[in-house]
C-alpha positions, 0 to 999 in steps of 0.5 A: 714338687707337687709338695711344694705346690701344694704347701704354696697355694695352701699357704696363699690362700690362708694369707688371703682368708686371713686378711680380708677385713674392711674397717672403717670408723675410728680405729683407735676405738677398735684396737681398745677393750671395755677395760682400757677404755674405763681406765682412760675415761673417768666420770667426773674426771675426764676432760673433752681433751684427755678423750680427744687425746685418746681417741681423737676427733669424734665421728659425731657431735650432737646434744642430748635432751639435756643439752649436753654435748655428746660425742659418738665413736664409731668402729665397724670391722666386717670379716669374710665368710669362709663361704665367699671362698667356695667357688659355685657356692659363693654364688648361692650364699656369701657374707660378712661377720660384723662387729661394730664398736660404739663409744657415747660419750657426755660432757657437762657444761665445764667440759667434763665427763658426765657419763659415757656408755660403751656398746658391741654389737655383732651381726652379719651381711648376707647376700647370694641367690638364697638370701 
């Protein structure tokens, strides 16, 4: 009996640890690698709709100095550390692993795609007694 109890709270607690990720931003963006995005996205080539048809409504639309419209996709997923976890430790020390996905993309003045840049970027959140 004591088995089973103790395979039960093991299993919940890797069911919790695994799935406490916050997302926000686009997520389509988030489920795509650098190589699926330069076979959907082509200089020159491109359309404002073919890249809308991909990844949808941008989370930002702006100009650069050259007046051309800029599009930004945003997507950050922040992952628990294992620390939040530890009762009392948590207390002195706790955070996220972060992971945000940025996609720029700009489109000459037909509405084709001039350039695009495409960036990761990782980093974490701490907070605690002695952060």
């Amino acid at each position: 009996m004591k088995k089973i109890a103790l395979l039960t709270v093991s299993a919940v607690s890797v069911a919790m640890f695994i799935g406490c990720a916050v997302k926000s931003g686009n997520e389509t963006l988030g489920k795509l690698d650098k190589v699926q995005l330069e076979q959907g996205i082509t200089k020159g080539k491109s359309t404002k709709s073919d890249v809308k048809a991909m990844l949808g409504d941008p989370d930002k639309t702006d100009f650069d100095n050259n007046s051309l419209e800029k599009w930004t996709y945003i997507h950050v997923r922040k992952d628990l550390k294992a620390v939040n976890y530890i009762p009392v430790a948590n207390w002195f020390a706790h955070g996220t692993n972060d992971t945000t996905k940025t996609l720029v993309v700009l489109f000459d003045d037909n509405g084709v795609v001039k350039n695009y840049i495409n960036s990761d970027a990782h980093g974490e959140t701490k907070g605690g007694l002695f952060q």
